[in-house]
C-alpha positions as CSV (number, residue, x, y, z in Angstrom):
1,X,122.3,145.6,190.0
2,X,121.8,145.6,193.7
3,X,120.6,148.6,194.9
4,X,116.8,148.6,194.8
5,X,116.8,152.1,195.0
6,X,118.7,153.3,192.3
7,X,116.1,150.7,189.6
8,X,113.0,151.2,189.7
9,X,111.2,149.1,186.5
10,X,111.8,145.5,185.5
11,X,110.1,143.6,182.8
12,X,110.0,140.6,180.5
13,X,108.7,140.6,177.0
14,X,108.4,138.2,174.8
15,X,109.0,138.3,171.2
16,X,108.6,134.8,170.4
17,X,107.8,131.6,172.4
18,X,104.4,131.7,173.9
19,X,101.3,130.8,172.4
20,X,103.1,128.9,170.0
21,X,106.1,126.0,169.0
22,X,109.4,127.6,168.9
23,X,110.6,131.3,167.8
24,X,111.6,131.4,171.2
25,X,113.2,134.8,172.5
26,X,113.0,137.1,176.1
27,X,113.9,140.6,176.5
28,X,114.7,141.5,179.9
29,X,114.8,145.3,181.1
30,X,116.2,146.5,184.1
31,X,116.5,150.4,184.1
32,X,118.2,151.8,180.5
33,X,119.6,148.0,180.0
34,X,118.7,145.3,178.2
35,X,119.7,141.5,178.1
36,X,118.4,139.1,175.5
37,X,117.5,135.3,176.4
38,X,117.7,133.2,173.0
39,X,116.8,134.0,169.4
40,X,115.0,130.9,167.6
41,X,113.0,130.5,164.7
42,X,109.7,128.5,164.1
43,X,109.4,126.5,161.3
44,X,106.7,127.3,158.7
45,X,103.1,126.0,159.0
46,X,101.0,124.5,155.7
47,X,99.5,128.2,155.5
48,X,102.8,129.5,154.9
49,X,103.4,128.5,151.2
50,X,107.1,128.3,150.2
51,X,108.4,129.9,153.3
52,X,111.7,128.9,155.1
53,X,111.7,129.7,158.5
54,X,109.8,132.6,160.9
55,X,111.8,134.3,162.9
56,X,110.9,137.0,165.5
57,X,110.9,140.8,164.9
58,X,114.0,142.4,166.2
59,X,112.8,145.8,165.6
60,X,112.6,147.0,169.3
61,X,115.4,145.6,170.1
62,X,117.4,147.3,167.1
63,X,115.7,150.5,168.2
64,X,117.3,150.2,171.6
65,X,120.6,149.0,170.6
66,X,122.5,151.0,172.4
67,X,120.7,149.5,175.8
68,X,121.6,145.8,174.8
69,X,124.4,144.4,177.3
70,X,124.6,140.9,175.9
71,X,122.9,138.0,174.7
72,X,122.8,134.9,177.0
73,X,121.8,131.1,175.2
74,X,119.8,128.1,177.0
75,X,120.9,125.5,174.7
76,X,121.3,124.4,171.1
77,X,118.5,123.8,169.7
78,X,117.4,125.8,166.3
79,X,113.9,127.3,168.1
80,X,116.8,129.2,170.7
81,X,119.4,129.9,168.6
82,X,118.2,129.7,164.7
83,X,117.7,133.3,164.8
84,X,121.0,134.7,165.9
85,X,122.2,135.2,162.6
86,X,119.6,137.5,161.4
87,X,119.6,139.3,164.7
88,X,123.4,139.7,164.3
89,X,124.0,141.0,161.3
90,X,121.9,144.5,162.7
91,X,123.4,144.1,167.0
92,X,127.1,143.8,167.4
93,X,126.8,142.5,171.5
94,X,128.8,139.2,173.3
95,X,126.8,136.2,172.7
96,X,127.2,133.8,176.3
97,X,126.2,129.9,176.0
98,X,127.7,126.6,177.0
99,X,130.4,124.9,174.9
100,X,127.9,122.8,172.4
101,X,125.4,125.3,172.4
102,X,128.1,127.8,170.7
103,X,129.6,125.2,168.7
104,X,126.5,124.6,167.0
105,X,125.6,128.2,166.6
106,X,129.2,129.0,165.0
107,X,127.9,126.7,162.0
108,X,125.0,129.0,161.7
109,X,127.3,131.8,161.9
110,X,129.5,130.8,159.4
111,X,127.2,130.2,156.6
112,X,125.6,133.8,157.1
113,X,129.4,135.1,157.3
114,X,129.1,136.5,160.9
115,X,131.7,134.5,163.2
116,X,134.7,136.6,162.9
117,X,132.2,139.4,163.5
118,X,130.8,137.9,166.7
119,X,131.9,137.7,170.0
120,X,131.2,134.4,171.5
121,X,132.0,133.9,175.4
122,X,132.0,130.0,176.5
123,X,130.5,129.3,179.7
124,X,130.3,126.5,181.9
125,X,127.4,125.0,183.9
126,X,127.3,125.9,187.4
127,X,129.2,128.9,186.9
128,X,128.3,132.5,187.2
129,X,129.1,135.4,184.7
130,X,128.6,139.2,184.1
131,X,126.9,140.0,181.3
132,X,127.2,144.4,181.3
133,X,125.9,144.7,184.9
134,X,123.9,141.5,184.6
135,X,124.6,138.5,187.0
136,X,123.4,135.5,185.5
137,X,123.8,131.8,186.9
138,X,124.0,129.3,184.3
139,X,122.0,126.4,186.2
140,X,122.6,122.7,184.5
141,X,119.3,120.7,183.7
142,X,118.2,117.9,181.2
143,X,116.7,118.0,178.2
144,X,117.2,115.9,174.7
145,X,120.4,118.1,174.1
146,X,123.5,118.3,176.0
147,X,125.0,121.3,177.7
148,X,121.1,122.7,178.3
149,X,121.1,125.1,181.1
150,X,118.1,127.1,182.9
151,X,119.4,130.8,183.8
152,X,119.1,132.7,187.2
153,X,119.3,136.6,186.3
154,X,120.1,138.6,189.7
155,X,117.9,141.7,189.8
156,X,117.4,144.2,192.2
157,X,113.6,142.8,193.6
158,X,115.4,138.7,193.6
159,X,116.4,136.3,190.6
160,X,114.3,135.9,187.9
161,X,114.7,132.3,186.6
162,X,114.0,131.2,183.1
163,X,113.6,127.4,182.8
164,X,114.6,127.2,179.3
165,X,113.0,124.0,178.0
166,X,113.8,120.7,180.6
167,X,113.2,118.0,182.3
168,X,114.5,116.0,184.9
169,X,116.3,112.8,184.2
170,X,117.4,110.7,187.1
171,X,120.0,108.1,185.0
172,X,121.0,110.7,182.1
173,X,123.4,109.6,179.3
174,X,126.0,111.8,180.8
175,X,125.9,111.3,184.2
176,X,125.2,115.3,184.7
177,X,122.3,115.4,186.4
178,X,120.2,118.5,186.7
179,X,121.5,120.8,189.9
180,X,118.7,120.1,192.5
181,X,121.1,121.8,194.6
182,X,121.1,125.2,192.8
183,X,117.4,125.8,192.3
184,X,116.6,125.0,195.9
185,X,118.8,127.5,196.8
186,X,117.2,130.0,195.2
187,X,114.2,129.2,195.8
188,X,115.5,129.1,199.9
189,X,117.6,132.2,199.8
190,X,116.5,135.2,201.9
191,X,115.3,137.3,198.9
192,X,113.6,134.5,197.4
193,X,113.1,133.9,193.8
194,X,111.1,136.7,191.7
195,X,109.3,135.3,188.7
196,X,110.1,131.7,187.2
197,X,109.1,131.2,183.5
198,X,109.1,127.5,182.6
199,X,108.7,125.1,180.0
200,X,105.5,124.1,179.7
201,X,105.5,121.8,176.1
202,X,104.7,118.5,178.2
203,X,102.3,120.0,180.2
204,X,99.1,117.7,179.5
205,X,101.3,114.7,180.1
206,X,100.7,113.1,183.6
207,X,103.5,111.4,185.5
208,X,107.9,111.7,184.7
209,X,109.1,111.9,181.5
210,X,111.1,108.8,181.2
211,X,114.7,109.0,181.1
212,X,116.7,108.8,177.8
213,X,118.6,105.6,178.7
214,X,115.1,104.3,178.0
215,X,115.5,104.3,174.4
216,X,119.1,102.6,174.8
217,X,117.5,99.5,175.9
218,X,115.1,99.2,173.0
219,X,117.9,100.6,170.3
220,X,119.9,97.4,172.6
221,X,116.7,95.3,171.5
222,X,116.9,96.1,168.2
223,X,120.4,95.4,167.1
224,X,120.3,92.1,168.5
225,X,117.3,91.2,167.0
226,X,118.6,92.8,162.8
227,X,120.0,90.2,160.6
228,X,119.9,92.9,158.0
229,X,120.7,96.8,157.4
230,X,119.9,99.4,160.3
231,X,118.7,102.7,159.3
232,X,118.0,105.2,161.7
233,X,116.4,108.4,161.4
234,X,116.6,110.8,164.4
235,X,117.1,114.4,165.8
236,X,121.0,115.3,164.5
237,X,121.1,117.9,167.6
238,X,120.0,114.7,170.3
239,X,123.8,113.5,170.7
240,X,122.9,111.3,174.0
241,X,120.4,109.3,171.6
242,X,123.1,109.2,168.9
243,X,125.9,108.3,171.5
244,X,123.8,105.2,172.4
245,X,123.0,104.6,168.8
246,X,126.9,104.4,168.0
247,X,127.5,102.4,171.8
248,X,125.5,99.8,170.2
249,X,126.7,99.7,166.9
250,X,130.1,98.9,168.9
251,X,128.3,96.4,170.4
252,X,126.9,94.4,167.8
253,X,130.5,94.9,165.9
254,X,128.5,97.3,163.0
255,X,130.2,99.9,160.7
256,X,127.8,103.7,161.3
257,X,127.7,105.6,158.1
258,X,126.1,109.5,158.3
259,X,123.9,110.9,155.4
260,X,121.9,114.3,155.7
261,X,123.6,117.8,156.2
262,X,122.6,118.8,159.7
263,X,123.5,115.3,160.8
264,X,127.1,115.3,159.8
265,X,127.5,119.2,160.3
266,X,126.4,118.0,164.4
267,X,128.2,114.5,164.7
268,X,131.2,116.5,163.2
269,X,130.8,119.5,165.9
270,X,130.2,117.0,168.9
271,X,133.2,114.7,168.2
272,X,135.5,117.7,168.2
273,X,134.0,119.4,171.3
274,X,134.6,116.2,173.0
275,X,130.4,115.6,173.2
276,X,130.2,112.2,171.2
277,X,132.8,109.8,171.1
278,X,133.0,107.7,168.0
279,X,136.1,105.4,167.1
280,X,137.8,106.3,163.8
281,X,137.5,103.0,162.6
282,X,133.9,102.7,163.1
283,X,132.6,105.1,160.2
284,X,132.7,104.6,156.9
285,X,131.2,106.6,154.1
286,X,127.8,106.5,152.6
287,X,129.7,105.8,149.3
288,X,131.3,102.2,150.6
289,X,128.5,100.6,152.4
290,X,127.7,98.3,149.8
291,X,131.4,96.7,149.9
292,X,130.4,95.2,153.4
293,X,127.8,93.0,154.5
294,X,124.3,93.9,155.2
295,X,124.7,92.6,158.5
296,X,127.6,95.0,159.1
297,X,125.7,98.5,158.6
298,X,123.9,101.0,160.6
299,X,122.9,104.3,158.4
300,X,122.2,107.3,160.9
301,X,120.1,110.1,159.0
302,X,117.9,112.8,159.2
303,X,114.1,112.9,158.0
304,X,112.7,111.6,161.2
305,X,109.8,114.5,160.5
306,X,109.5,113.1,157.0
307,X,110.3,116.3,155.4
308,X,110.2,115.9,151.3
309,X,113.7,116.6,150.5
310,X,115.6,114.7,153.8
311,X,117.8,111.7,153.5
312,X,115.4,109.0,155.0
313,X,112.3,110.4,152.9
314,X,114.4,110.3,149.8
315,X,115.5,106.3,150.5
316,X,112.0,105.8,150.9
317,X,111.0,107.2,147.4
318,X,113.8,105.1,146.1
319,X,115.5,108.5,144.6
320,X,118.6,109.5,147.6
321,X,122.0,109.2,145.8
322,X,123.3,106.7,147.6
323,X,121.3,104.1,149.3
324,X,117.5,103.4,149.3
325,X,115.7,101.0,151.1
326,X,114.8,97.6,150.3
327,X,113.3,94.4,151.6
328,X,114.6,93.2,155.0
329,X,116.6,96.7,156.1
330,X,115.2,97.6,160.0
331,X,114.1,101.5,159.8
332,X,113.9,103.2,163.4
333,X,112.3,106.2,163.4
334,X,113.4,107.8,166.6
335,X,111.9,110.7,167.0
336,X,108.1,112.1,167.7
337,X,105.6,113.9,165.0
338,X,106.2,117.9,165.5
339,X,102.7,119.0,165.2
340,X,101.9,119.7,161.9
341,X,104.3,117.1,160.4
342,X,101.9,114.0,161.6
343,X,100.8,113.9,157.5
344,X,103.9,113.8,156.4
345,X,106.0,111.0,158.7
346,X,103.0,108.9,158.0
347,X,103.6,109.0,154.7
348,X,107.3,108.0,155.2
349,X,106.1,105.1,156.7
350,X,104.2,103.8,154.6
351,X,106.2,103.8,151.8
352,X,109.0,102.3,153.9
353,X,106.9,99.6,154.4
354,X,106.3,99.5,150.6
355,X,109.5,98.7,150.1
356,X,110.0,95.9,152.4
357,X,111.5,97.4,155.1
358,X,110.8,96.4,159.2
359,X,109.6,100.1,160.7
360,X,109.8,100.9,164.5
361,X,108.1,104.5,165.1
362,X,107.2,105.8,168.3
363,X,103.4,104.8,168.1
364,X,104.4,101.6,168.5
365,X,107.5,100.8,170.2
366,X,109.8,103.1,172.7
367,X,112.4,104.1,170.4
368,X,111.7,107.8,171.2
369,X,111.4,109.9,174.9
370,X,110.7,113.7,175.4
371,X,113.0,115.9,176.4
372,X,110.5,118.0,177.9
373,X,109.1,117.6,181.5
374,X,106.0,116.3,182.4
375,X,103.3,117.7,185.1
376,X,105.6,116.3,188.2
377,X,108.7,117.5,187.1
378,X,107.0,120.8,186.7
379,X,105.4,120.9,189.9
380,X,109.5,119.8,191.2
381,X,110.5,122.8,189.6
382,X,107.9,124.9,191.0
383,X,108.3,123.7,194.3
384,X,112.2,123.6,194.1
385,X,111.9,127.5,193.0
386,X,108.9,128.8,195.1
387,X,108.6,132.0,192.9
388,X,107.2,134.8,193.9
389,X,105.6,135.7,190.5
390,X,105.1,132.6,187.6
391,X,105.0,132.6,184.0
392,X,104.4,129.6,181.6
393,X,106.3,129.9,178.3
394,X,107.2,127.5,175.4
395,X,103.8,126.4,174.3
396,X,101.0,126.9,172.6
397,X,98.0,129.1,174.7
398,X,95.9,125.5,175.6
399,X,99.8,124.7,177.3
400,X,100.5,127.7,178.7
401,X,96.9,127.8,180.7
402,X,97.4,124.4,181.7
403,X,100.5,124.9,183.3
404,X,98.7,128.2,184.6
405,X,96.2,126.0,186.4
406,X,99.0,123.6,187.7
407,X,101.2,126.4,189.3
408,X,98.0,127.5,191.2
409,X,97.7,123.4,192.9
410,X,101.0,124.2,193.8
411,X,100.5,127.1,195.6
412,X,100.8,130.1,193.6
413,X,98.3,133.0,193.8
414,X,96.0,132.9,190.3
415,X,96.8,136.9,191.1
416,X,100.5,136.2,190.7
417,X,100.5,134.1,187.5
418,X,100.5,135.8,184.2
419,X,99.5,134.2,180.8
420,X,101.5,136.5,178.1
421,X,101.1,137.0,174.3
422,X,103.9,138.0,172.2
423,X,105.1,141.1,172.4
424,X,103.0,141.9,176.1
425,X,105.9,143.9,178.3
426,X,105.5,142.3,181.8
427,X,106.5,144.6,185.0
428,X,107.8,143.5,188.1
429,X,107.0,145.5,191.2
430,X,107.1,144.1,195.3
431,X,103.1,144.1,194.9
432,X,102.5,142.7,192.0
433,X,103.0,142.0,188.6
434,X,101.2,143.3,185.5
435,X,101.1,144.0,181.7
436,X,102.7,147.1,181.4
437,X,102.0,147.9,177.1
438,X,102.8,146.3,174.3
439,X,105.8,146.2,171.8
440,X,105.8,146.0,168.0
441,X,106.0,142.2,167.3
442,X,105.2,139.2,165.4
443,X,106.6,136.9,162.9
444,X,109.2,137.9,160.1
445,X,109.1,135.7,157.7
446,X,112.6,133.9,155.5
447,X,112.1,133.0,151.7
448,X,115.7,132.1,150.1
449,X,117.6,135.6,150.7
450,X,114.2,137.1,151.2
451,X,113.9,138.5,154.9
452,X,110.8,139.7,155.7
453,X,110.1,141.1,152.0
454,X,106.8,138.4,151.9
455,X,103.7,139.7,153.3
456,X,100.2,138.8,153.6
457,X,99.7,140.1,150.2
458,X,102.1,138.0,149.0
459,X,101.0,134.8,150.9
460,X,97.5,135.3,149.7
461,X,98.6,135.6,146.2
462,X,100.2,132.4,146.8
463,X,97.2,130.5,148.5
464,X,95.0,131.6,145.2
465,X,97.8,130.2,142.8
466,X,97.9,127.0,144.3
467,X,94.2,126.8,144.9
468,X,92.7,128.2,141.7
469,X,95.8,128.9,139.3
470,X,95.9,131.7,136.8
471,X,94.7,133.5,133.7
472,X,97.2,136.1,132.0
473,X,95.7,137.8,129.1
474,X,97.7,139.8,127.0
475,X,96.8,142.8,124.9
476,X,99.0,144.9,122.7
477,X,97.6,148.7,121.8
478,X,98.9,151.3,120.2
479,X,99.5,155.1,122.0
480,X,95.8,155.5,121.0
481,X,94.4,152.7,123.0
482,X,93.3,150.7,119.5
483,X,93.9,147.2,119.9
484,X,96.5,145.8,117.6
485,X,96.9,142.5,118.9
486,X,95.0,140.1,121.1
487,X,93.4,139.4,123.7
488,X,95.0,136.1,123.9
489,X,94.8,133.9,127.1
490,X,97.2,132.1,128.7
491,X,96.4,129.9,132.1
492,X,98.5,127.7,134.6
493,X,97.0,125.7,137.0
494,X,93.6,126.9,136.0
495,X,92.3,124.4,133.7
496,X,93.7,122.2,130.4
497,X,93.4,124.3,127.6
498,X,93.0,121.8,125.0
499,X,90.0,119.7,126.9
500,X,88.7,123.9,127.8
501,X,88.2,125.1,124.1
502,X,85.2,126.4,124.4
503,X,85.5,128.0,127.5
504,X,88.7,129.7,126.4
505,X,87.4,131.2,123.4
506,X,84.4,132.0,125.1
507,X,86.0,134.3,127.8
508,X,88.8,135.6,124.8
509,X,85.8,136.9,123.6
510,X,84.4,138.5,126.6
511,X,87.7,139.9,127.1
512,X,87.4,141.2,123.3
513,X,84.4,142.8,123.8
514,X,84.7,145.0,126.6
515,X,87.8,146.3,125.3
516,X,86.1,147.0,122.2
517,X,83.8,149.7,124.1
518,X,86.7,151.1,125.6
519,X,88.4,151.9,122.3
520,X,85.1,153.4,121.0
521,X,84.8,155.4,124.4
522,X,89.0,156.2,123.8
523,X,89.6,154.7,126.9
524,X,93.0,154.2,126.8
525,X,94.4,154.4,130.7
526,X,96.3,151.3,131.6
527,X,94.6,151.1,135.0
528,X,91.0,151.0,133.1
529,X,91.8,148.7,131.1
530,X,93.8,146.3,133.1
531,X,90.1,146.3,135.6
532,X,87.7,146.2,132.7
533,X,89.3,142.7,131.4
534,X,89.2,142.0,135.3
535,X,86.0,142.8,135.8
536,X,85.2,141.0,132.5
537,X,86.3,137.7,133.5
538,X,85.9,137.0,137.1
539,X,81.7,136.6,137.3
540,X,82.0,134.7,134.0
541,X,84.4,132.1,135.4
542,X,83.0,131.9,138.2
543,X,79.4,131.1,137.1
544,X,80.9,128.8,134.4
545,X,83.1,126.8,136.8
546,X,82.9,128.1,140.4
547,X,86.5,128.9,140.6
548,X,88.4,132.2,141.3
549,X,91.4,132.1,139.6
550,X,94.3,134.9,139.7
551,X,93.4,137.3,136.6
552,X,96.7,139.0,135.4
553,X,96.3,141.6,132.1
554,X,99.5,142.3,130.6
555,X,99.2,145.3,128.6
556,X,102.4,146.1,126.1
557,X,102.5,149.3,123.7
558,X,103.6,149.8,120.6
């Protein structure tokens, strides 16, 4: 795609990813053709009762099918690639990514029965590959997952560079540190860099984002202070943070056990990709722990957001199948609050401490770093790239205009920054760069097997159940409309019937009455009926009890 002539419109939309945490996902148009950048899904907030996941809408993408040439991955994490499966079981297109980043996403793949289906194309760091007639440089960078890469996409008006989320860290785990070398490059070449969306998560934080090897010397720290049991919780993708978790284990001459799906599904992915190296004789099962001494353990789990049913939240309610927590064990929780789950790993805590147990949390000790950048590693990267056109991404909108405000200190025209909402279709012209229209979008939303089969309806009717209950009163007629049997009440989460006598029998006999001047009127349409013992009961209750619960007549004929 080299020939400016020939291409005349280029755009960016997102479907996911800005003004919000995760559900991250970039359509890029050049012409007829399509590339997708990422497919992640968001996890549910308290508003969304008994949802799974959120994952983008795919619908203009499956409208334009025919247009995709490929999909290309940033890195591992569930918010960039969780939402691959759903996308494709509908778009049959190559699916490009670094070695971990794949071999994370084939466990996803499996479970929805898509991997022999999918074409997966390995690619390494540094290296260049054609996606259809897309050039795109895979562009190594840091970030608290291995194998992360920011993307250079070659277009016919200069690169447009997507940042992916980063940062940059000077001593990494690895020893791969992020290529300086390539960015400036880009940034220096002749046609100069288009548009660079970046990572702006971290973007209130002043200063570096201190390297990972941080949190090896305070993990160090802590196994040479434990006379007792280790237990740590952490991400299961960060496998830098887990490598240096097992290094000192090794250290300290300590067995590691691993309990929680997700982190034996990863440790089990890493080992064979050659990511995490663990000796044999070094793990042991859950199952045996209590055969050796205290002194001799270190438990690695999941639950560091203190989510109800994960390993670390069960050991601290004394109810995981294996091992819970008592008086003495060392509990690090490695890993910071996701907003929205603040409630809820306080709450761990404190019941760890309940049971005896020595906590270390990041409020308190430096068992934990970001693996996003902070304001001068974004400035670096904006100076590194020197775009022509800038677009903050990966965060919510307070984020997304700070790091606005921060490209403009760095030089960037206010004209040439753009603040987008999901679904916006940014254009790229020599002049300038604008909102174009928008494209259908939003939030689809997973419950079990459900996909996208829960609405606001739905939701609503959930947020009354759990707020107010429900009264079902049932009624049986005959083809006449004379009422045979009934009305008898029945509530759930509305109040306790046998302390509510009165005020059962009371609205029985509301309920009673009005359907009484409906059989004298020979009303007997199901519709009337079903609104009249409605319409019966909802001011009653309310003025009785100022509640509003769900009011469900079940009508049966006989």
């Amino acid at each position: 795609m080299n020939d400016k002539n020939k291409i005349k419109d280029i755009s960016m939309t997102p479907l996911g990813g800005v003004g919000e945490i995760g559900k991250n996902m970039w359509v890029l148009e050049i012409g007829d053709e399509m590339l997708i950048i990422d497919s992640g899904v968001k996890f549910p907030e308290n508003d969304l009762l008994g949802i799974d996941l959120v994952i983008p809408d795919f619908d203009y993408v499956l409208k334009n099918k025919e247009k995709v040439n490929g999909i290309v991955l940033t890195h591992g994490h569930l918010d960039h690639i969780g939402g691959l499966p759903y996308l494709l079981k509908e778009l049959k297109v190559p699916v490009y990514g670094t070695k971990l980043t794949l071999g994370l996403l084939e466990g996803n793949l499996k479970e929805h029965n898509l991997l022999k289906d999918t074409r997966l194309k390995v690619v390494h760091s540094g290296k260049a590959v054609k996606v259809g007639n897309f050039t795109v440089d895979f562009i190594r960078v840091n970030h608290s997952i291995a194998d992360t890469c920011a993307l250079a996409i070659h277009t016919p008006l200069g690169p447009i560079v997507y940042a992916s989320d980063f940062k940059f860290d000077q001593t990494p785990i690895d020893g791969e540190v992020a290529d300086f070398h390539k960015l400036a490059e880009l940034g220096d070449s002749e046609q100069g860099v288009l548009a660079l969306f970046s990572d702006s998560t971290n973007v209130e934080r002043e200063g570096y984002t201190l390297s990972e090897k941080v949190v090896g010397e305070t993990v160090d720290e802590i196994f040479r202070d434990a006379r007792e049991r280790i237990i740590i919780a952490t991400f299961a993708s960060n496998i830098h943070r887990i490598q240096q978790i097992v290094d000192a284990a090794f250290k300290y001459n300590r067995k590691i056990a691993f309990t929680g799906r997700s982190m034996i599904n990863n440790v089990d992915i890493a080992r064979r990709l050659g990511y995490l190296q663990i000796p044999d004789d070094m793990i042991v099962d859950i199952r045996d722990c209590s055969s050796l001494p205290d002194s001799q353990i270190v438990l690695l789990t999941t639950g560091s957001q203190g989510e109800p049913y994960a390993a670390l939240t069960r050991m601290a309610r004394g109810d995981h199948y294996h091992i819970n927590i008592k008086e003495g064990d060392t509990v690090m929780i490695s890993a910071s609050a996701i907003p929205g789950n603040e409630k809820f790993v306080g709450q761990t805590i404190n019941k760890l401490y309940r049971r005896g147990a020595n906590v270390i949390y990041e409020d308190v000790s430096g068992v934990h770093v970001s693996g996003h950048a902070s304001q001068e590693e974004l400035k670096l990267m904006l100076n590194l790239v020197k775009p022509k056109y800038f677009v903050p991404t990966h965060g919510e909108y307070r984020h997304l205009y700070k790091h606005a405000a921060l490209a403009e200190k760095t030089g960037i025209s206010r004209d040439n920054i753009y603040i987008a909402e999901v679904g916006d279709k940014i254009k790229f012209t020599d002049e300038k760069i604008a909102k174009e229209g928008n494209i259908q979008s939003g939030d689809i939303l997973i419950d079990g097997l459900g996909i996208g089969d829960v609405g606001n309806i739905v939701l609503r009717d959930r947020k009354l159940l759990s707020e107010d209950g429900i009264i079902i009163v049932v009624v049986t007629i005959d083809k006449k409309g004379n009422i045979l049997v009934g009305p008898d009440i029945i509530t759930r989460g509305f109040v306790y019937i046998r302390e509510s006598e009165e005020l059962i029998e009371a609205a029985t006999k509301r309920v009673k009455d009005s359907l009484k001047e409906c059989e004298e009127s020979n009303i007997t349409e199901w519709s009337v009926l079903k609104n009249t013992i409605r319409n019966s009961l909802n001011n009653y209750i309310y003025q009785k009890i100022k509640r509003n619960p769900m009011i469900l007549p079940v009508i049966m004929e006989v």
